[in-house]
N, C-alpha and C positions, 0 to 999 in steps of 0.2 A: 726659286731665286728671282727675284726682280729684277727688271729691265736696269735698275741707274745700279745695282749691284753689279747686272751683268756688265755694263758699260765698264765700271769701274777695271772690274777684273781683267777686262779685255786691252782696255790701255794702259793698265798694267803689264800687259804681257806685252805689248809691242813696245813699250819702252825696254821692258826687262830684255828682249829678242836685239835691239837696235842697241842697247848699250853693251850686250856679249859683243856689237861686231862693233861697237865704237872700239870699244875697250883693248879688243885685239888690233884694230887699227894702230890705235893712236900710242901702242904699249910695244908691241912685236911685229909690228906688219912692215917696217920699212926692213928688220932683220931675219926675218920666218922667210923660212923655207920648208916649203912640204914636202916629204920624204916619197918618193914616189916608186915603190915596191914593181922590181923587173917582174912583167908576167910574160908567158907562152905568145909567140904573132896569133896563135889561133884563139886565144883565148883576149886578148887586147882588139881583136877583131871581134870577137862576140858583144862585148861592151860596147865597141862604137854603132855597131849593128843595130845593138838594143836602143841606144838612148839616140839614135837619128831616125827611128822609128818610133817614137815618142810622141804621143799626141801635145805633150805640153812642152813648147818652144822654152821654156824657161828648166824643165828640167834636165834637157840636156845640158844647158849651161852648167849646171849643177853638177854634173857629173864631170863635164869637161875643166871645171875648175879643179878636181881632186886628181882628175886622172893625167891631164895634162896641161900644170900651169902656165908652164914658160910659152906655150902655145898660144894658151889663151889670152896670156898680159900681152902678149907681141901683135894681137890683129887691131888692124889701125880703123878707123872711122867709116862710115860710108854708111849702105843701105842694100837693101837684096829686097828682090821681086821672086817670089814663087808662088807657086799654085799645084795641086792634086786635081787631077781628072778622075772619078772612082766611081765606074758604072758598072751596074747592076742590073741582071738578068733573074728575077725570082719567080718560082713556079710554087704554088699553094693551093692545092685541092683542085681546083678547075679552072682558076684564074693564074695569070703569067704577069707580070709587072715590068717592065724596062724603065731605068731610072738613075738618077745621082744617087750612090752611097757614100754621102761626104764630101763629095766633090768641094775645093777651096781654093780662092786667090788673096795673096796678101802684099803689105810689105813691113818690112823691118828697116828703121834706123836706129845706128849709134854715133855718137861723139865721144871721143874719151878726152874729156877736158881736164884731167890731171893724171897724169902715171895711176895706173890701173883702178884709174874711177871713171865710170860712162853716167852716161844719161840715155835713155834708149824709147824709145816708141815701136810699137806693133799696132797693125790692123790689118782685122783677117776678114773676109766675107764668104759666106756658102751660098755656092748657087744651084740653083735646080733646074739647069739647062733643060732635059730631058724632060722633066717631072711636068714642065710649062709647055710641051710642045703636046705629049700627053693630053694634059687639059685643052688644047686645042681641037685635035681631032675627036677624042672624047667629052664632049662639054657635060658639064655638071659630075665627072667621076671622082671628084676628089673637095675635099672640103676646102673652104673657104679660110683660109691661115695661114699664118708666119712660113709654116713649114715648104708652104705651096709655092710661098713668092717665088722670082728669079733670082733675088740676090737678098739675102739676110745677115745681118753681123753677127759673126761668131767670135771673135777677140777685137780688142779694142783698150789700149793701156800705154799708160807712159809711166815710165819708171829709172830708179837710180840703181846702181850696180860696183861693188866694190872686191875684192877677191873671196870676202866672208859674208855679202850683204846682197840680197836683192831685196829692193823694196817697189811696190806698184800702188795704182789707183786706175780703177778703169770696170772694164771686164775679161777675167782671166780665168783659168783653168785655177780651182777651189784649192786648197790645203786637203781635204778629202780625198779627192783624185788622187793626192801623193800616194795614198794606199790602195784605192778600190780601182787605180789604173792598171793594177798588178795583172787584172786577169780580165780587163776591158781590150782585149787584144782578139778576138773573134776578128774575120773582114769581112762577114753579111749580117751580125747579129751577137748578142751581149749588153752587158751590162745590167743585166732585168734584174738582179737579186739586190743590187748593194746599196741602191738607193741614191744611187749617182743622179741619174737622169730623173726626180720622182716627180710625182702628179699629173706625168703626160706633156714636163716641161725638160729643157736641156742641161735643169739642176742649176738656172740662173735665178731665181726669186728667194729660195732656199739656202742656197749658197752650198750645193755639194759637188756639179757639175761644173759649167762653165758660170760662175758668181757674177750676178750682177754687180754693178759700182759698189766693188769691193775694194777698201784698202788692206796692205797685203804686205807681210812680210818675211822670206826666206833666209835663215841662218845657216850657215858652214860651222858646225862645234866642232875643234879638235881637243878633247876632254881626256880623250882615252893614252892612258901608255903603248910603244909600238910593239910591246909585249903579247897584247892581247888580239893583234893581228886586224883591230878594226878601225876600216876608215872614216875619216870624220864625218860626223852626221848630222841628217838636211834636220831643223827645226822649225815650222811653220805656223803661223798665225795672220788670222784676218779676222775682218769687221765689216759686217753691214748693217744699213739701217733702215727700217723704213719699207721694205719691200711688199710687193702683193700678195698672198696666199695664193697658190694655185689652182685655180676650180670654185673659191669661194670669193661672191662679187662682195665689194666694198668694206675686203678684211685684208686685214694688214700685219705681218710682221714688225717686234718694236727691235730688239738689238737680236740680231744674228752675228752668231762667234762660232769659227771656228779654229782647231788646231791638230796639226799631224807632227809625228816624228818620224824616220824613218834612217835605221841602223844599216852598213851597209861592212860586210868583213872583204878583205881580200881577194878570199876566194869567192866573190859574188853571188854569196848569200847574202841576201835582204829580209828585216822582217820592219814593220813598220802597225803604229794604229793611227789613228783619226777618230777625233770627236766632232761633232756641227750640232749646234743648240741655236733653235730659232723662238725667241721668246714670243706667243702669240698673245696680244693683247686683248682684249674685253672679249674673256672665253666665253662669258655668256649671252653673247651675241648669238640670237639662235639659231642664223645661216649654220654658223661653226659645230651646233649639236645635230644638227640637219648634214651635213658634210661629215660627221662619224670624227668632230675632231674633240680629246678631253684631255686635253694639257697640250703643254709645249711641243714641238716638233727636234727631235733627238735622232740623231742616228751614230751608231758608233761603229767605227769599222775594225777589223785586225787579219793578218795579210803577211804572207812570207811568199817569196820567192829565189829561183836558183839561175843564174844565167849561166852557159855553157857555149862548147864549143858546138855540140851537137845536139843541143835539147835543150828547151826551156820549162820548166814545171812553176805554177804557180797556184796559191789558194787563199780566198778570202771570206774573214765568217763576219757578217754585219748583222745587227739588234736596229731596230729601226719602233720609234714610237712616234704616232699624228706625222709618219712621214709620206707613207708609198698610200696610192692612191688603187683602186681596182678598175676593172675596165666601165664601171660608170662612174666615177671620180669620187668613190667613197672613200675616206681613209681608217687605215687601221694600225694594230701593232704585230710588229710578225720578227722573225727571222728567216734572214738571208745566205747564201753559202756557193759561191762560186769559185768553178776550178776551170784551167784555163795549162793546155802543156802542148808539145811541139818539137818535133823530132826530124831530124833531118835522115832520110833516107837514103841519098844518095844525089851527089852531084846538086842541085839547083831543087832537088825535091824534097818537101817536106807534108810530111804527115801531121795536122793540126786536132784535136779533141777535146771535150771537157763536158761541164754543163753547168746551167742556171738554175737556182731552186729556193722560192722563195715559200713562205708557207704563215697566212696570219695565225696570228693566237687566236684559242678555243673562244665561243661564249664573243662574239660581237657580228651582231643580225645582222648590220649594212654590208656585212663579207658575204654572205651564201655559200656554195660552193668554190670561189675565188680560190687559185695557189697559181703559181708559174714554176713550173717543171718541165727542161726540156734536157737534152743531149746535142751536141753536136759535132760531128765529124768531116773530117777534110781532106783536099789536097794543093798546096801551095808551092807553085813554080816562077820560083825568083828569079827573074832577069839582072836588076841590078840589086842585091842583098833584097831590103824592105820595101826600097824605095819603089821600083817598080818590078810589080808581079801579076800573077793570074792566079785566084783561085776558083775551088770549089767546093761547097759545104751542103751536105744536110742537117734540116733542125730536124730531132728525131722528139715529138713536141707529143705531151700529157698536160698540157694547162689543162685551167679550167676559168671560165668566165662565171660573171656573177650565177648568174643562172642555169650552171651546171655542164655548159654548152663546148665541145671542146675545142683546142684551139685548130689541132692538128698540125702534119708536119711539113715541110718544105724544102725546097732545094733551091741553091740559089749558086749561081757563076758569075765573075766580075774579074775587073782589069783596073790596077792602079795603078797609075804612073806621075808620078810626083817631078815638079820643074823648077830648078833649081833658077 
């Protein structure tokens, strides 16, 4: 498919996505009211649990719009300053690490300049307090990049908001994320199968991670009769243009699109897919056949999960083509398949397990022996629910690097405490 097709199809969809939530606006929104099904306190506590421990600020809103309106329409304007402190203690074969894992400060403004329509702004920055002191007393231990700096932009967006509508431009957590976040829930390690984070970047140039100057739009469908026990469901689409390739100098993405849906019942079964199509221009530019890339860059994801009062179980299987990159930035076509579950043991403890497993297709030489196969097992002691906690994980780790070399496994301790 061609780039002015894909454009086409793409603004297509975001008028089609914008005119569902005109349409319920301007038709039943001054007289709709969402039905709002009594659940269990423990189980109305397991949802708030889950979605304020959500990496993406906006899909909490998402959920808080369905689960509790009259809540939502009634908070008045302002702004909030928070930040995560999340440091990290890793031990890997003979070397130990001390550092930021994730660590973030932000702020958030809204206005609602008419009965429950805002306009809002975010900006988030990570910083690598630790990671800089580090390179300090160790000089030359770490490379020379974005990752290394003390302070890097990790969100960055303004947007409009209405009870059925979020719309953005900026940089924001991708339409993919809606699905492959299901089981990005690790707190030392994850996300290696699904193609979120690919090339060795944060999934901004791609648009599967955190999308670069993406515009962006999120729908509330309520489609379904109350028959069928399911709550209305998030519909998502974006557009980028223009962006870098990762790994490959002076190549260029032309239209990247993406799209998620994601189902969501009562009983807090979720299942949800995602597609991200980055259409690559002048394939026969030969950096591109020298970087292992031969066609467009595709990833498709698909993903269920179960919330609970004492366990969360999740799984997600991704196809990824000219996507995931190997440890010398070759790319290939593979399958991905991450599982991610979490059980409360008792009181404030929880037992976390799962694993990442990605594996290229047979028959392509710039892979060698390349695969990412690990395990990992925990224990997580909540202070305040997600918000702040202590854990501890081993990767119980079978990669393999290009050249056959293994990765081996690790153990890693950490402390997040999140500031409201």
């Amino acid at each position: 498919m061609h780039a002015r097709q894909l454009l086409v199809l793409a603004l297509g969809a975001l008028v089609l996505a914008s005119g569902i939530a005109f349409g319920q606006d301007a038709e039943v929104a001054p007289e709709k009211k969402r039905v709002v099904v009594p659940v269990a306190p423990e189980q109305e506590q397991a949802r708030k649990r889950e979605s304020e421990s959500a990496e993406d600020p906006l899909q909490k809103r998402q959920a808080e719009k369905v689960d509790q309106p009259d809540e939502w329409s009634d908070e008045p304007s302002g702004y909030d300053l928070y930040g995560s402190a999340r440091l990290l203690y890793r031990k890997a074969g003979g070397e130990t690490v001390l550092g930021d894992g994730g660590s973030r400060i932000g702020v958030n403004a809204t206005w609602q300049y008419r009965p429950q329509s805002w306009l809002f702004a975010r900006v988030e920055a990570g910083f690598n307090l630790l990671d800089a002191l580090d390179a300090v007393f160790h000089p030359g231990s770490r490379a020379d990049d974005e990752s290394d700096a003390l302070l890097f932009s990790r969100l960055y967006y303004v947007g409009w908001e209405t009870p059925d509508q979020i719309a953005t431009v900026g940089k924001n957590w991708s339409t993919y994320y809606q699905v492959t976040g299901f089981t990005d829930l690790f707190d030392s390690t994850g996300g290696s199968a699904s193609g979120t984070y690919n090339a060795q970047t944060d999934g901004g140039p791609t648009g599967t991670g955190r999308a670069d100057s993406v515009l962006q739009t999120r729908v509330t469908v309520d489609w379904f009769p109350e028959s069928l026990h399911v709550k209305p469901f998030d519909m998502n689409v974006q557009v980028q243009y223009g962006r870098g390739i990762p790994q490959v100098v002076d190549a260029k993405y032309g239209l990247t699109l993406g799209l998620s849906a994601v189902f969501k019942t009562r009983e807090d079964m979720e299942a949800g897919f995602a597609y991200n199509f980055a259409d690559v221009r002048n394939e026969r530019n030969p950096a591109l056949a020298a970087a292992g890339i031969r066609g467009d860059a595709q990833a498709l994801a698909f993903g269920v999960r179960q919330i609970r009062d004492r366990w969360y179980l999740a799984t997600t299987l991704t196809r990824l083509l000219n996507h995931e990159t190997t440890d010398q930035a070759r790319y290939f076509n593979g399958w991905g398949w991450e599982v991610y579950g979490r059980y409360r043991l008792f009181g404030k403890f929880w037992a976390v397990g799962g694993w990442n497993w990605l594996k290229p297709d047979s028959g392509q030489p710039l892979v060698g022996q390349y695969r990412t196969k690990y395990g990992v097992v925990g224990l997580r002691y909540s202070i305040k629910e997600f918000q702040r906690l202590v854990f501890l994980e081993a990767r119980l780790d079978t990669s393999r690097e290009t050249d056959g070399s293994m990765v081996g496994n690790s153990v890693a301790f950490g402390v997040r405490w999140n500031f409201d």
